[in-house]
Phi, psi and omega in degrees: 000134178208149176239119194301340193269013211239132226205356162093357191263003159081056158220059124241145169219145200262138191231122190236124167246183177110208195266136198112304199315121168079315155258352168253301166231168168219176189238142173269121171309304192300273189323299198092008178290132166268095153210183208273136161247020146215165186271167228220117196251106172320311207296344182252336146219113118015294170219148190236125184281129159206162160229139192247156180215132157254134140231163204282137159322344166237024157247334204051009174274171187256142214282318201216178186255161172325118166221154254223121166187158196271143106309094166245137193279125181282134215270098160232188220262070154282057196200082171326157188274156166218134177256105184282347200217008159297174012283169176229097164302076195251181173194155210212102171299140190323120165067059188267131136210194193346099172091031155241000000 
C-alpha cells in the first residue's frame, strides 16, 4: 500500500483494519507493507475483507479515502495421502480408457 502523497518524509502513516488486521495480518505504518504474520489455511477462511488507509501523521485525518481489497487464500493439498490397509495390488490393461 502507497500514497502518491506519501513524498517519503515520514508524515504518513498507515492503518489496516478488518478480518485480520493485527493477527493474521500487518502493516508497517511508515511503508505500508502488508504482511501475513502466520500461515493462512483455505479450509479455515477462504478469504479475508481488509481496509488500508494513509493518514497524516500529526492531524490523523485521512490523505485518501479508505480502500477496500480481498485476500483470497489458495487451496493447496495439505494433507498427505496415507494408504492404512496396504499393500495394495491393481493392475491397468494397455490402452485402457480413461476412467475405466
Amino acid at each position: 500500500l502507497h500514497s502518491d502523497l506519501d513524498k517519503g518524509e515520514g508524515t504518513v502513516k498507515y492503518t489496516l483494519s478488518g478480518d485480520g488486521a493485527g493477527t493474521v495480518f500487518t502493516i508497517d505504518e511508515t511503508t505500508g507493507d502488508i504482511h501475513a504474520i502466520r500461515s493462512l489455511d483455505r479450509e479455515e477462511k477462504p478469504f479475508y475483507t481488509l481496509r488500508a488507509q494513509a493518514v497524516d501523521i500529526e492531524t490523523r485525518k485521512p490523505l485518501e479515502p479508505e480502500s477496500e481489497f480481498i485476500i483470497k487464500v489458495q487451496d493447496i493439498n495439505d494433507n498427505e495421502p496415507k494408504f492404512l490397509d496396504g499393500p495394495y495390488v491393481a493392475s491397468v490393461p494397455e490402452m485402457s480408457p480413461v476412467g475405466k
